[in-house]
N, C-alpha and C positions, 0 to 999 in steps of 0.2 A: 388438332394441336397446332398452337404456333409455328410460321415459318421456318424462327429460328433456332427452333427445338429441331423438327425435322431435319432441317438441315446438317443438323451439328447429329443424330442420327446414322443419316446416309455418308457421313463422312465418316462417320466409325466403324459402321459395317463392310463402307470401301476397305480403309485404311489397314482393318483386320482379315480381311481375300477371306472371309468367313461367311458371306450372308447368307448361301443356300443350306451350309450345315447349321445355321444358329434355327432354322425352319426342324432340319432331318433330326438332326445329332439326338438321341435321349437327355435330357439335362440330367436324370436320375442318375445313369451309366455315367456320366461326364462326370459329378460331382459324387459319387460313392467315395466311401474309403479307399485309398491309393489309387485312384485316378489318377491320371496326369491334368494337369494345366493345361487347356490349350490356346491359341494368340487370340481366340474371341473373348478368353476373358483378360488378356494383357491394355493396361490402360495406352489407352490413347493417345497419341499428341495431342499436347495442349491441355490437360489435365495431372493433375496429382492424382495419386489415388484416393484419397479423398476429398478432393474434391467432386470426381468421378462419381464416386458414391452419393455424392449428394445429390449430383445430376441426374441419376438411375432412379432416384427415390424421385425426383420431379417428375420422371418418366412414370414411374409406377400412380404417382399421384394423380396422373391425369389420364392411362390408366383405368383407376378404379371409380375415377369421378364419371370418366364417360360412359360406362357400365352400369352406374348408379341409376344414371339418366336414362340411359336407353328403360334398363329392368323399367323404371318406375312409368315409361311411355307406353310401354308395352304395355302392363296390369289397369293402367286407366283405359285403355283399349276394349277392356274386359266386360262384357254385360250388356242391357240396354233392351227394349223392348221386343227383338227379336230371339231374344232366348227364352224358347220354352217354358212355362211355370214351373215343370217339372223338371227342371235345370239348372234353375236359378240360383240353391242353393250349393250346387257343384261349382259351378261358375265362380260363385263369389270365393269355395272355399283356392281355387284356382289362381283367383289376384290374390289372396291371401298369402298363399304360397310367395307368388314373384315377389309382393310386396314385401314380403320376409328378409325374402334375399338380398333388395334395395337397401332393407336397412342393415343387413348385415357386410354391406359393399361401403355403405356408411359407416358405419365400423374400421373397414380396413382402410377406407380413407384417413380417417381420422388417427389410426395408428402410427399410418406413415409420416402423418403430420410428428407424430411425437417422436419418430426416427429422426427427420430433421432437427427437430427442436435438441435431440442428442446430440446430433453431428455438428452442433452449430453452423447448419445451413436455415436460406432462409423456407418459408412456408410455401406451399403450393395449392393453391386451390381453382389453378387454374384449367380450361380444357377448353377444345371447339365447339362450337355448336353450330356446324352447316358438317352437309356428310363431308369424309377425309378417312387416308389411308398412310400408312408409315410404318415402316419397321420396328417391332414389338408390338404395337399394337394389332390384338387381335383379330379384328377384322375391321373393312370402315366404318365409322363411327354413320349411323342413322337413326331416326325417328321412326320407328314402325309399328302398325297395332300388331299384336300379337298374330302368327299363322305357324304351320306346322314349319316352315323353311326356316322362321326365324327359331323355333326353341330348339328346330336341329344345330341349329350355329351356336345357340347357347350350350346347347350339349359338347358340341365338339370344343370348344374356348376354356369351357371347366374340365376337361376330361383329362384323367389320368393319363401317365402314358401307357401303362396295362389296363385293359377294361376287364371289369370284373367278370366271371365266369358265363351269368344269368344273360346277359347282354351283346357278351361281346361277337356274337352272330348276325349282329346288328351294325356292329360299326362301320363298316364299308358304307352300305347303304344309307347311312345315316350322314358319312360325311361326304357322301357322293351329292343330298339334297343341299346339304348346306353351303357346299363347295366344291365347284365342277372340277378342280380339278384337285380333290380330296386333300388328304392332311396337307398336302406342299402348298394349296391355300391362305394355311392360318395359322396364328402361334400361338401356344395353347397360354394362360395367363400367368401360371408356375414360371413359365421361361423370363421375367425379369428378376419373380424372387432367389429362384437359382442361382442364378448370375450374381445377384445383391449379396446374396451369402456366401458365395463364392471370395467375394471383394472383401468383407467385413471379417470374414473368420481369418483373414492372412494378417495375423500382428508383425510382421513384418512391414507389409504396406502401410497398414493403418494400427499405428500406435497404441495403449489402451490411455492415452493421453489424451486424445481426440477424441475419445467418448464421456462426453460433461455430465457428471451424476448429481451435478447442483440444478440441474434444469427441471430435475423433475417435478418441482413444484407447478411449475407453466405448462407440465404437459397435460393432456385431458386423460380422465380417470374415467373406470367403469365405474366408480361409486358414483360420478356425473352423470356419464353418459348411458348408461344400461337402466335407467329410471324404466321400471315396467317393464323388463326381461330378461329378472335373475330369475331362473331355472326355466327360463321356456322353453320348448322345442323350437330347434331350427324351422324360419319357414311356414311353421305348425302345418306342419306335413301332417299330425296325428289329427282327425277330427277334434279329441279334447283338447287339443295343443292350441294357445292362443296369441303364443309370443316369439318372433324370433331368439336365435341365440346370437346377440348382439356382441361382439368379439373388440373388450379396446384393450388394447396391451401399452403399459409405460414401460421406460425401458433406461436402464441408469450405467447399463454396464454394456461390453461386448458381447458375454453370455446371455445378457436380456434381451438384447435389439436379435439377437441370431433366435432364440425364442420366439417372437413376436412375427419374425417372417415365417417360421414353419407352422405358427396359428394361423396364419394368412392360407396358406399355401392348404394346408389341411383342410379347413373348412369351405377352399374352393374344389380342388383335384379331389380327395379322400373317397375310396370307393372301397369295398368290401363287398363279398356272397352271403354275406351274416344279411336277409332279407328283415329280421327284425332288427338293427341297429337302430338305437333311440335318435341317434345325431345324425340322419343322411346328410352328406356335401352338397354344395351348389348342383354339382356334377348330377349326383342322387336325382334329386331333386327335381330340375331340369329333365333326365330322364323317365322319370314316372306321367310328369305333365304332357309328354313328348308322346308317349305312348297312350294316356289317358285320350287328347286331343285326337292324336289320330284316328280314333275308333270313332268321332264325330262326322257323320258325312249329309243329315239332312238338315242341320240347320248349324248358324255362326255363332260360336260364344264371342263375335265382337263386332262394335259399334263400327260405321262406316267413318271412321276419323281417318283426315288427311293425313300422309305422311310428311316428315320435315317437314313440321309449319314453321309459321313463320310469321311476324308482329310488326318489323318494323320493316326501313326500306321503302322501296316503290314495287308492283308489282311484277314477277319476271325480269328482277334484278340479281335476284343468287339461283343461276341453273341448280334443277335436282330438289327444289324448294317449291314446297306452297303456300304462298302467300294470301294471309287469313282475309278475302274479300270481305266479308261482313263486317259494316265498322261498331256495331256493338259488341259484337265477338272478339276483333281483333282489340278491343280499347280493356276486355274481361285479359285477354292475355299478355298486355302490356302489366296491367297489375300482377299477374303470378311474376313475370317475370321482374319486376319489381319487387316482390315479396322473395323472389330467389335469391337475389341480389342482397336481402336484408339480412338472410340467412344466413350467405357466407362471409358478408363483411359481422357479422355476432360469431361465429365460429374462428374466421383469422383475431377479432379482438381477443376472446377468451382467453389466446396463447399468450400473447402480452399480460400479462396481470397473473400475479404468482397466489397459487392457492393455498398459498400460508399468510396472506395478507389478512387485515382486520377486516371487521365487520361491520366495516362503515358504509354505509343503505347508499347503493348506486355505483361505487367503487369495485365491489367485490366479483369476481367474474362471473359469479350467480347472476344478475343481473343481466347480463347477457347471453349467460345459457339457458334462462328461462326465456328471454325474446329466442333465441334461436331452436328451442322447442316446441315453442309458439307459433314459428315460423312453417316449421316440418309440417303442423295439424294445419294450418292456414295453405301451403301449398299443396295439401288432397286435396282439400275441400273445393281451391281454386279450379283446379283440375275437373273436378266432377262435376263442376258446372259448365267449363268451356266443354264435356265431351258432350252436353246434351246441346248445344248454340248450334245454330249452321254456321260452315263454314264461307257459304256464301250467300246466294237466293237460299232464301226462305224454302220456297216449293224442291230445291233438291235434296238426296238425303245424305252427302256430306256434313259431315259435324266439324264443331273446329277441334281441336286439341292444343296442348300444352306445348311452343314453345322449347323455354325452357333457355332464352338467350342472352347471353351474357353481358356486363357492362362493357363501357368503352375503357374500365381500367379495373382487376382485381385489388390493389395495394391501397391499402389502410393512408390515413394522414400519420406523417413523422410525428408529429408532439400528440400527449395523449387528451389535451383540450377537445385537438382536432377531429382527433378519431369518433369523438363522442357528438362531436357536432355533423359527423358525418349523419352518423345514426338519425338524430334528428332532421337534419335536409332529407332523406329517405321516408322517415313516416311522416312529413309536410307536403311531400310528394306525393305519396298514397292518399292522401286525404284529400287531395283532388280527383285522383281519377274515381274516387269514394264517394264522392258528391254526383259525380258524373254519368253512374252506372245504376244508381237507386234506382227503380223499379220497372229494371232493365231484362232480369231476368226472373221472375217470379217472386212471391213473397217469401220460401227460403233461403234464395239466394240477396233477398233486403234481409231477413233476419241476421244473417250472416253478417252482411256488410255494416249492419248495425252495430253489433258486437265488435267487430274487428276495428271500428271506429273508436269506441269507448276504450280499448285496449291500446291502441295508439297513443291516445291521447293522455292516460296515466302514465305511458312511456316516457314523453315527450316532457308530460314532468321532471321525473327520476332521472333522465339523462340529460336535460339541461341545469338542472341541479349537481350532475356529476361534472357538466362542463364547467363548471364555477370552482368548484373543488381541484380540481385535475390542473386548476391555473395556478396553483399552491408550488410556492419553490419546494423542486425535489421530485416533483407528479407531472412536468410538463413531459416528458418524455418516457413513462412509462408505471406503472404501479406494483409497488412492492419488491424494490430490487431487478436486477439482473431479469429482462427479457427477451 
């Protein structure tokens, strides 16, 4: 996370003489019916209270981004020629699972996004990409292939504060592996939304004034964003299960946004002894794998990929970092990260452009949420290529992996000409390191590259066709109204 996020942070948790009970305290017990208030949740100097809230929601956003990230490092971790024939299929149903979760952390991303979008604050789609640690966040943020230490720490970050009956014989030792020095370790990921609803349900502090229900046109919908996972199972935890439960909540009132954080909240923490529950939580979830995993002892369900890597830079210039030697490898993950990058400048656009706008080809936010679901299938695929590359000589059996590092600036162009010309500087970009990489990694990974080329460049149409249009008095600064 940014410095000056942290900062602003550790001057809250000073300010409030709170920081070892914001660790202990139950939030459940804290925030039950006639609880009392206590000064950890009283705002700050130098904040309103809503503005505070908005800040919380920046927090949670970045948060649930680095989560996203991690899950999705870890499940590409997953597989690889060392796993047993008779394995193989377990294995993959294995990443299937994290990879669920990935996108259901995208989900909650995205929601918060739309909590801002209410509070008329601005969007957040920012986060670190080198390891880092800071209050609230649940543990430091790292790149690692999956091992039994890391899904204990995912276990304990989603965990209830009660653990369910079946289990809870287990939790000491569980969070003994993942944190030496157990729960005082880590916070579990509920403890922002807690807090958040804490803030938002006092109409006193925060007006029902302050919650804009004309925004909800800009915010993103599950009828967008759930393409391909109305009724899946979470995760697909079930062998026939083949879809996440992909969770986007809009949200127009104070009763909606306080909704939308207990969908959050739910589908992280949520535990039950009902062993046949159709929906298990993160929490769930995590735990099954945790347990599956462990019963593995002679052979690895994962690839030898480096931790924290790393693309750009000099080498052994970010301690804690590995820096991708191979420079066909490292030049494969400059492009994902390039392709990441395209991703969430399509995502921050979508929120600007109101989805009761017309249906004029290139204008409409569809246009950019299908680039930016374009994006999601183009960044597996990137990925499953950098985990078979070495990460340096050839002859060792270090793989590269994904990255996953951020631009020198997340913020869109002010006028919306520019935003759109952004897009394009972006896929003119890719289409050199495109040229560069051809038959660099097998004729899959050219088929690939082929494809991705051809789809660029119908892009590069349509959005510089949007840029010509966007120059129209009335559209320099945003489409369709109020964004």
């Amino acid at each position: 996370m940014r410095s000056r996020v942290t900062f602003q942070l550790q001057r809250i948790l000073e300010q409030t003489h709170e920081a070892k009970s914001l660790q202990a305290m139950s939030f459940a017990k804290a925030l039950a019916p006639g609880a009392q208030t206590t000064s950890r949740l009283d705002v700050p100097d130098g904040f309103s209270a809503h503005d505070y809230a908005i800040f919380l929601l920046h927090v949670a956003a970045e948060i649930e981004h680095g989560l996203l990230i991690q899950y999705l490092f870890a499940a590409y971790s997953l597989g690889g020629s060392q796993v047993p024939e008779a394995h193989r299929d377990e294995v993959a149903r294995w990443q299937s699972i994290i990879l669920g979760v990935a996108r259901e952390e995208m989900g909650h991303l995205i929601t918060v996004q739309n909590l801002l979008k209410l509070l008329g604050g601005p969007l957040n789609l920012e986060r670190n990409d080198f390891p880092w640690d800071l209050p609230f966040y649940p543990f430091p943020f790292a790149l690692e292939p999956l091992s039994l230490k890391l899904l204990a720490r995912y276990v304990c970050i989603e965990s209830p504060e009660k653990w369910p009956d079946r289990w809870v014989g287990r939790k000491a030792d569980i969070e003994k592996l993942a944190f030496p020095g157990g729960a005082g370790d880590f916070k579990r990921v509920g403890v922002i939304y807690a807090t958040l609803k804490s803030l938002l349900g006092d109409k006193k502090r925060i007006p029902d004034a302050l919650f804009h229900a004309d925004t909800l046109s800009f915010q993103a919908s599950f009828a967008e964003w759930g393409r391909g996972y109305a009724k899946g199972a979470r995760g697909a935890v079930d062998k026939a299960a083949e879809t996440p439960d992909v969770l986007i909540r809009t949200a127009y009132s104070r009763s909606t946004a306080l909704q939308a954080l207990d969908a959050i909240a739910e589908q992280g923490e949520a535990a039950t002894d009902d062993v046949k529950d159709p929906s298990p939580s993160h929490f769930e979830r995590f735990m099954e794998l945790f347990l599956a995993i462990e019963a593995v002892s002679t052979w690895s369900p994962c690839r030898p990929v480096i931790s924290n890597p790393r693309a750009v830079g000099d080498p052994g210039a970010v301690p804690g970092t590995h820096y991708i030697e191979n420079e066909t490898s490292r030049a494969w993950a400059r492009l994902l990260n390039l392709r990441y990058r395209m991703l969430l400048a399509y995502v921050a656009h979508s929120f600007r452009i109101s989805g009761d706008y017309g249906p004029s080809d290139g204008l409409t936010r569809g246009s950019v949420l299908n680039r930016a679901f374009g994006e999601m299938y183009n960044l597996r695929a990137l990925a499953n290529i950098l985990v078979t590359l070495p990460a340096g000589d050839p002859a060792r059996p270090e793989r590269a992996a994904p990255s996953f590092e951020l631009p020198y600036s997340m913020a869109l162009p002010v006028l919306e000409r520019d935003a759109w010309r952004q897009h394009v500087d972006l896929l003119q970009a890719s289409e050199t390191l495109i040229a560069r990489l051809r038959g660099s990694a097998g004729k899959g990974a050219d088929s690939f590259l082929e494809s991705l080329d051809a789809l660029d460049a119908q892009a590069i149409i349509v959005f510089e066709a949007a840029m010509q249009r966007s120059s129209a008095p009335g559209l320099a600064y945003g489409v369709g109204g109020r964004a």
